[in-house]
C-alpha positions as CSV (number, residue, x, y, z in Angstrom):
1,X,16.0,-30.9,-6.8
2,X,14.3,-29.3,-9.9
3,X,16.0,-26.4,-11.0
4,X,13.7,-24.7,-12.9
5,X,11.1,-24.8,-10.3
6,X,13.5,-24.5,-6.9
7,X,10.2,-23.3,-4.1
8,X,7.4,-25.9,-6.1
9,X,4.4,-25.9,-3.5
10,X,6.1,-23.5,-1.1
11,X,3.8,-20.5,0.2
12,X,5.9,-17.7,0.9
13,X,5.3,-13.9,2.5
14,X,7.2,-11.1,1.2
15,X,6.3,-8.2,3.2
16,X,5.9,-5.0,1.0
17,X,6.0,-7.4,-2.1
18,X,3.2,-5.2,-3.9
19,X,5.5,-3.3,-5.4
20,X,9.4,-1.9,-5.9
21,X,11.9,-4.8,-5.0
22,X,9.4,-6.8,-3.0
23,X,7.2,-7.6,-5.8
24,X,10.2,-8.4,-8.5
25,X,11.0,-11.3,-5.4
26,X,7.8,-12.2,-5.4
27,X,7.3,-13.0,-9.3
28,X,10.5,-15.0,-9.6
29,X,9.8,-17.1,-6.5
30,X,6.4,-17.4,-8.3
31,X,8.2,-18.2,-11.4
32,X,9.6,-21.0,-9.3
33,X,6.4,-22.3,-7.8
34,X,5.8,-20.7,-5.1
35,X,2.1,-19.0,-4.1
36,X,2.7,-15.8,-1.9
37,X,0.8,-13.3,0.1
38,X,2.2,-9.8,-0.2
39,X,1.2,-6.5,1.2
40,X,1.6,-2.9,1.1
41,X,0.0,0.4,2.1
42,X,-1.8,1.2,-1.3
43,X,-5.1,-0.5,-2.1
44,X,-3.5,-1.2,-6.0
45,X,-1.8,-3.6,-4.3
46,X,-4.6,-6.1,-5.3
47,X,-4.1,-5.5,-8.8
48,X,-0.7,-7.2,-8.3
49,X,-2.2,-9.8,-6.7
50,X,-4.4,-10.1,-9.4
51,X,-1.4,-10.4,-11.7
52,X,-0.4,-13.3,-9.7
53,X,-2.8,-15.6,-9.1
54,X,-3.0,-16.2,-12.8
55,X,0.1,-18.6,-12.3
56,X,-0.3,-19.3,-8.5
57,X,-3.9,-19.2,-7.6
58,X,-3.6,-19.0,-4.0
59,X,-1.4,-15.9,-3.9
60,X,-3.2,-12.9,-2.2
61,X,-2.8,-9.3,-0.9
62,X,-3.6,-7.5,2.3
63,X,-3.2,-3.6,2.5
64,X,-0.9,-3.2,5.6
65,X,0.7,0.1,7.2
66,X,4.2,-1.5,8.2
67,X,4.9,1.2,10.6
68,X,1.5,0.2,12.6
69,X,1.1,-2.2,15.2
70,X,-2.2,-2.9,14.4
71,X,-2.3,-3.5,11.0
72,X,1.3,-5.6,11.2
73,X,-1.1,-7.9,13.7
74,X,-3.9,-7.7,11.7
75,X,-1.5,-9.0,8.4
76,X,-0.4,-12.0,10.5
77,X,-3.4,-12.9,11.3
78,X,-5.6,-12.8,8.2
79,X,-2.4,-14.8,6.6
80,X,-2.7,-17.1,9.5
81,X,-6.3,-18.0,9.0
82,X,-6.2,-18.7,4.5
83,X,-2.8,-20.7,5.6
84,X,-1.4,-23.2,7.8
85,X,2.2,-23.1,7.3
86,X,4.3,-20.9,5.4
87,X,7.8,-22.0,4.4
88,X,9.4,-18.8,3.3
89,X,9.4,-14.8,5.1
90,X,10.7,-12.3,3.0
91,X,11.2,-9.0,4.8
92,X,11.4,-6.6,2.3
93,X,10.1,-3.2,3.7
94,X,12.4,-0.9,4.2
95,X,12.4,3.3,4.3
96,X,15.1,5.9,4.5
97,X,14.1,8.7,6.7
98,X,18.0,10.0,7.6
99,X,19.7,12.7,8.5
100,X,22.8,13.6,10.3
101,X,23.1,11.8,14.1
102,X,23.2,15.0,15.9
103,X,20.1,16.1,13.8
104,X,17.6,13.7,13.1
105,X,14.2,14.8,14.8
106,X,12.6,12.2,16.7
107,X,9.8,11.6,14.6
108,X,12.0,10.6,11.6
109,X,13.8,8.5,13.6
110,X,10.8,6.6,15.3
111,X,8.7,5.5,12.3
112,X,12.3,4.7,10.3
113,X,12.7,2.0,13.4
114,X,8.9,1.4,13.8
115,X,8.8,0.1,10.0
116,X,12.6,-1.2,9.5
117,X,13.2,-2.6,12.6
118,X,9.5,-3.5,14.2
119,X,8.2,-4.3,11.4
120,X,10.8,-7.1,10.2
121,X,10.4,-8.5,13.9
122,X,7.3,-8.4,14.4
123,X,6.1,-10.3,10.8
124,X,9.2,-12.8,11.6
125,X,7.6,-13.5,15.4
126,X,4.4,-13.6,14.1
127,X,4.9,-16.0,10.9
128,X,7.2,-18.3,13.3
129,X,4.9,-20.8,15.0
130,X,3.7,-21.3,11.3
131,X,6.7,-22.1,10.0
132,X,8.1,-24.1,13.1
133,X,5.4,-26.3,11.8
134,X,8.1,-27.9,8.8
135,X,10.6,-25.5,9.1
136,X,11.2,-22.9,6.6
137,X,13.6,-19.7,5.7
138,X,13.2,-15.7,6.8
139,X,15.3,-13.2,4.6
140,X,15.7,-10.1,5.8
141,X,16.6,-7.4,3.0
142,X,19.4,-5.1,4.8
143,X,21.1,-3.0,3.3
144,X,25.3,-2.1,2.8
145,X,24.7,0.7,5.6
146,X,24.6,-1.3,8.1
147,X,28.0,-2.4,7.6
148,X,29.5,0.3,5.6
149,X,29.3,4.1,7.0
150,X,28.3,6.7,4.4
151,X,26.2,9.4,6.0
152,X,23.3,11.2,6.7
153,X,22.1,7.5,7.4
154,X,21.5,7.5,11.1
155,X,17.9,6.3,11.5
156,X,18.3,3.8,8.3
157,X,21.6,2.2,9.2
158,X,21.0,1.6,12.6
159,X,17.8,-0.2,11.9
160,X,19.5,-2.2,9.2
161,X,21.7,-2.9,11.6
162,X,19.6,-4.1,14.5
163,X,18.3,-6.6,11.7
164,X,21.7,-8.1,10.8
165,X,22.0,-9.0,14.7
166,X,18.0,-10.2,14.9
167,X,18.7,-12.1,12.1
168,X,22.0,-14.1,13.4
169,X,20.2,-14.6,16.9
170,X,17.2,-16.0,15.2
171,X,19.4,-18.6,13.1
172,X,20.9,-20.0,16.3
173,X,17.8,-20.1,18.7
174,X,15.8,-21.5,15.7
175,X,18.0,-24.1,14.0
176,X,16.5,-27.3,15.6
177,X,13.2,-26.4,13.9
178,X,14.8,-26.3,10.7
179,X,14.7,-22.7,10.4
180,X,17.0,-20.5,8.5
181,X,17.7,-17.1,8.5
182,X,19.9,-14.6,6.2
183,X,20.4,-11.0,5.2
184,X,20.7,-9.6,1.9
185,X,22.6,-6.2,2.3
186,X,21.9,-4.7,-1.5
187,X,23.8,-2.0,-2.7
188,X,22.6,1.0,-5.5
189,X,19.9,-1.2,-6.8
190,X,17.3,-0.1,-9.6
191,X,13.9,-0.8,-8.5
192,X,10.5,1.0,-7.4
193,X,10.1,4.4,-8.8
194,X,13.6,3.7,-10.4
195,X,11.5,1.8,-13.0
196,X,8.9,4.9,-13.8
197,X,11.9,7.1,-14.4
198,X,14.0,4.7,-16.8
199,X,11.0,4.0,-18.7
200,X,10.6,7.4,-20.0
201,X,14.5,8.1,-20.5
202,X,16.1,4.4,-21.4
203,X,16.1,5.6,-25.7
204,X,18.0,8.6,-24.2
205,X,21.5,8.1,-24.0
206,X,22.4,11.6,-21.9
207,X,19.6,11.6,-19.6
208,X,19.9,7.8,-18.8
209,X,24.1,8.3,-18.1
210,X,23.2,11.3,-16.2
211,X,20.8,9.7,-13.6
212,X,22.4,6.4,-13.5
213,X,25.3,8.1,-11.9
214,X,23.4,9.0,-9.2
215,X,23.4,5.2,-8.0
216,X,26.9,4.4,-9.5
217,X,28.6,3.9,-5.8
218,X,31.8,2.7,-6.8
219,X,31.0,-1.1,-8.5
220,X,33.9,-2.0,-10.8
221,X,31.8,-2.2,-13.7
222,X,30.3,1.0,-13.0
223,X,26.4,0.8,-12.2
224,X,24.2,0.6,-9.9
225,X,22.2,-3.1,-9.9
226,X,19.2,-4.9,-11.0
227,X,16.2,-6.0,-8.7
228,X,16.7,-9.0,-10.2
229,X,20.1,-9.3,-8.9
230,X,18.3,-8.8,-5.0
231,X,15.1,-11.1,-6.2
232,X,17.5,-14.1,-7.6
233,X,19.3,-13.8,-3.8
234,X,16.2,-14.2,-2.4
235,X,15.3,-17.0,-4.4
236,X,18.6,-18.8,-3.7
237,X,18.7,-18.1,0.1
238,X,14.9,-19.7,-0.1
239,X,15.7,-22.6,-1.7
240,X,17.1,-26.0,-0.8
241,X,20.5,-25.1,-2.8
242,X,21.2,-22.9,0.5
243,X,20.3,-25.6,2.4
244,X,23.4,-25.4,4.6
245,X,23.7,-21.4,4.7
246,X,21.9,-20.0,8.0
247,X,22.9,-16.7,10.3
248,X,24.7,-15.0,6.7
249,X,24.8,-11.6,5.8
250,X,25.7,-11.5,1.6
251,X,26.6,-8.5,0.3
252,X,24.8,-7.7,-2.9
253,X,26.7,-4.3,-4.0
254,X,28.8,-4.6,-6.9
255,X,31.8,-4.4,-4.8
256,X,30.8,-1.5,-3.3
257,X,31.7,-2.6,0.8
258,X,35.4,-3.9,-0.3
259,X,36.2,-0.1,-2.0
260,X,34.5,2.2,-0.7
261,X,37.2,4.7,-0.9
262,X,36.4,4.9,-4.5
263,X,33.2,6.7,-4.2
264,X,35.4,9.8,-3.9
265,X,39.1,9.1,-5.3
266,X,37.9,6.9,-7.9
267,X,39.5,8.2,-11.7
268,X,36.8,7.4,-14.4
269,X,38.1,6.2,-17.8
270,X,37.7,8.8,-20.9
271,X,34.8,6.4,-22.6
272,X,32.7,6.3,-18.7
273,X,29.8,7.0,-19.8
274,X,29.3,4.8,-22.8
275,X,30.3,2.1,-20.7
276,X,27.7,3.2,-17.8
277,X,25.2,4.0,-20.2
278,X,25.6,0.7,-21.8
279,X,25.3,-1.3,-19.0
280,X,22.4,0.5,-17.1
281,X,20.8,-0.3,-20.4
282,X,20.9,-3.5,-20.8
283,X,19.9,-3.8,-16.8
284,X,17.0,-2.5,-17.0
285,X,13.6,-4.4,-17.6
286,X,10.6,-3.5,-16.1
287,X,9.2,-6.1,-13.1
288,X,6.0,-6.5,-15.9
289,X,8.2,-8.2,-18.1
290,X,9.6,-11.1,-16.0
């Protein structure tokens, strides 16, 4: 096993990988030497694409409307006919339309499921009899809602939740074809629009302690996480190091699921917010550096 390049000659699809926390999995499973077709509902997407094909040529993206049936069949096939097999399924998409169960209009709740739940099922149905083909590895990106109750998160966490069950079935009915599946629940993570707003504040010690504690749930060493931390899970989980892991759920929080009570009883220390602002800090780098 070479460790420096763990996915060498893999082709991977990480669904909403244009951008936010699908595109920082995307460039470290690049990094690793994989080629992988991404989408995403904004035409700009290409320019990522463009970004990388300079170190894996064969990487391409298709605009895509998760929350559509058409253009989640027209994505499976278009990858279907530049391919034939794909080794690794990230799905990444993921919205939070919520509010409380009693008052969440139907709307909300539809298109949360229809781009959450379908969506995942749909790509992972579609990308199967390509990857049944030499076997291969689907990660579903979760999220700590579905096992942790913290509302208004009706629509999201019970979508999550659906996955965590879709994704234990599909472990089981798909093992003799070599196939493995897992779910990555993250936590507060930094990531997407995240990175627009700690660009302009990270020299600024207040403003960056002040929003950052928007995400601190409750980890012990009080912030929220990196997209790197979600990304290098993803690359793991994808990898022949978790070779022998199938039907998991990992929580990716900081802690956050084992103390939850914290979020409110939780007795910050007199120097907090040096230490928050210190380590939000030194978390953050931009997915353009990697």
């Amino acid at each position: 096993m070479n460790y420096d390049r763990l996915l060498e000659g893999k082709f991977a699809v990480v669904t909403s990988g244009a951008h936010g926390m699908g595109k920082y999995i995307a460039k470290v499973m690049i990094r690793h030497g994989a080629a992988c077709a991404i989408n995403g509902m904004n035409p700009e997407g290409e320019k990522t694409a463009e970004e990388f094909r300079k170190n894996a040529p064969a990487s391409f993206f298709i605009q895509c409307d998760m929350s559509l049936s058409e253009d989640r069949r027209r994505f499976i096939q278009e990858v279907s006919k530049r391919v034939d097999h794909v080794d690794i399924l990230v799905n990444t998409v993921g919205i939070n339309r919520s509010d409380f169960s009693g008052e969440v209009d139907d709307e909300r709740f539809e298109y949360t499921q229809q781009v959450n739940l379908h969506g995942a099922i749909w790509m992972t149905r579609g990308f199967l009899p390509l990857m049944k083909k030499t076997g291969g590895v689907v990660t579903h990106i979760s999220t700590i809602h579905s096992v942790l109750g913290m509302p208004p998160n009706t629509a999201y966490a019970s979508s999550k939740s659906a996955i965590n069950a879709f994704s234990r079935a599909l472990a089981v009915e798909y093992a003799s074809y070599g196939i493995r599946s897992n779910v990555i629940n993250p936590g507060g993570i930094f990531t997407g629009k995240t990175d627009e707003i700690l660009a302009g504040i990270a020299n600024s010690r207040e403003e960056l302690a002040a929003w950052g504690r928007r995400g601190d749930l409750g980890q012990p060493d009080y912030g929220s996480g990196s997209a790197y931390d979600i990304a290098n899970t993803a690359l793991f989980l994808s990898s022949d190091m978790a070779r022998h892991i199938t039907g998991a759920v990992i929580n990716v929080d900081g802690g956050v699921v084992n103390q939850a009570h914290r979020f409110y009883e939780r007795k910050l220390p007199p120097d907090h917010d040096e230490m928050f602002y210190q380590v939000i800090k030194n978390r953050f780098t931009p997915v353009e550096d990697l």
